[in-house]
C-alpha positions in Angstrom: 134.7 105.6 148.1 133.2 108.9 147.9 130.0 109.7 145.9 132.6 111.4 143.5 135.1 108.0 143.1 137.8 109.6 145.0 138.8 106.9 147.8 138.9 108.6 150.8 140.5 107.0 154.4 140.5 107.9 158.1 142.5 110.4 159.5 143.1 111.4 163.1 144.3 114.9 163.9 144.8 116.6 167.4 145.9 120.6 167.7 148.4 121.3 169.8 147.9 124.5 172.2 150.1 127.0 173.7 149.4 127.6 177.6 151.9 130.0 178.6 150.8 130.1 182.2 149.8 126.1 183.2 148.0 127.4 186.9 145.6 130.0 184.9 144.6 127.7 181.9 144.5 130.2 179.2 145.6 128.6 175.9 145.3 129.2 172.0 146.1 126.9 168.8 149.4 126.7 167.4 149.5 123.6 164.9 148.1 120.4 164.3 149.5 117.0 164.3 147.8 114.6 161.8 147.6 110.9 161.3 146.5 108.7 158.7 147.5 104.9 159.3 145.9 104.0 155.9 149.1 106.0 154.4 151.5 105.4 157.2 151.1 109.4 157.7 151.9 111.6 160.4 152.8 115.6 160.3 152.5 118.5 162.4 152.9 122.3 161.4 152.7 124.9 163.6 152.4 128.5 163.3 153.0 130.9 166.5 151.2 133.5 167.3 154.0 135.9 169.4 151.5 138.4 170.1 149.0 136.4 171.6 151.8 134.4 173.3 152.7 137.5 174.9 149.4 139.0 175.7 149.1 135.8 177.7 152.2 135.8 179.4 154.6 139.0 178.6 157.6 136.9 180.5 156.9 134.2 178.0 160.0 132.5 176.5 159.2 132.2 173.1 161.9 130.9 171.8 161.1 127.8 174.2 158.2 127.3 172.7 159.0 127.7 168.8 161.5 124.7 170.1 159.0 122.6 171.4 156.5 123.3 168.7 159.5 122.6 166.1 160.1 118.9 168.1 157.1 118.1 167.3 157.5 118.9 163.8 160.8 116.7 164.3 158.9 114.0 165.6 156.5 113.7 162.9 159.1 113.4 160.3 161.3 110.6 162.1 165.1 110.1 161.6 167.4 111.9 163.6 164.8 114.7 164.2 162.6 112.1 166.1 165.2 111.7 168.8 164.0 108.2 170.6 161.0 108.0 168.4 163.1 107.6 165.8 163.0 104.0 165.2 159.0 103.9 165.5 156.4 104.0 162.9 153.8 106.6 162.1 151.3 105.6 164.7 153.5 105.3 167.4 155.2 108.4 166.9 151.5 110.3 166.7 150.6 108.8 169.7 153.2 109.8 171.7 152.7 113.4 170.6 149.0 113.5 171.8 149.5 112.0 175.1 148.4 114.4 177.9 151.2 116.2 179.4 151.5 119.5 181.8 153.6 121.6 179.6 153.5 124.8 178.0 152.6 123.0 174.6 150.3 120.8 174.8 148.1 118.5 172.8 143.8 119.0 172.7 142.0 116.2 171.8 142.2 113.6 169.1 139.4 114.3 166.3 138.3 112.2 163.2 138.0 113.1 159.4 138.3 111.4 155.9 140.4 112.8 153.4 141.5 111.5 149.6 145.1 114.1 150.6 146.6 113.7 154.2 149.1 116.4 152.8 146.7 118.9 152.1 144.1 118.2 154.8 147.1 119.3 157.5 147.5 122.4 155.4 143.4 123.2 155.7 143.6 122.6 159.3 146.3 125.0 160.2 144.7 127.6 158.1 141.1 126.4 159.4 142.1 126.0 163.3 145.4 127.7 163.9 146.1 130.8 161.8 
């Protein structure tokens, strides 16, 4: 408990970053998976930034990459948007997401927090880290 009586638990969270070019490096923050395994909880939202995408790379294909960031989105939520990951629970699915990959989206590291509202604390870190 908090020194305010509101019960707070653990939550991991991970942004995920657009790197348009892999070879140069250059990224920037377009969403932010969270987990919270005390709540079986795990979202993403993203919000993509076009005009730094294309500043970036002007040959980027952006609507490849408001796919993948929408899969991850798919992901978080399960059923038939999860694809294989479908079938697994919150924690599984989140750490699939923030594995290291080589792709244009790609996850930053894993960060820890407490929060009474995983809901809203996904919400503040978008506005916080991506927007």
């Amino acid at each position: 408990m908090s020194d305010r009586g509101v019960e707070r638990d653990v939550f991991e969270y991970a942004l995920l970053r657009v790197v348009p070019r892999v070879e140069r490096g250059e990224c920037f923050n377009a969403g932010v998976v969270v987990y919270c395994r005390a709540k079986s909880y795990v979202a993403a939202r993203t919000h993509l930034d076009e005009a730094k995408l294309r500043a970036l790379d002007p040959q980027a294909d952006v609507t490849g990459v408001k796919a993948a960031l929408h899969a991850v989105e798919g992901v978080c939520k399960g059923g038939q948007d999860a694809g294989q990951a479908a079938r697994d629970d919150a924690g599984r699915r989140f750490r699939w997401l923030i594995a290291p990959r080589s792709t244009v989206v790609q996850p930053g590291p894993v960060h820890t927090g407490l929060t009474a509202d995983p809901e809203a604390e996904v919400e503040r870190l978008l506005d916080v880290l991506v927007r």
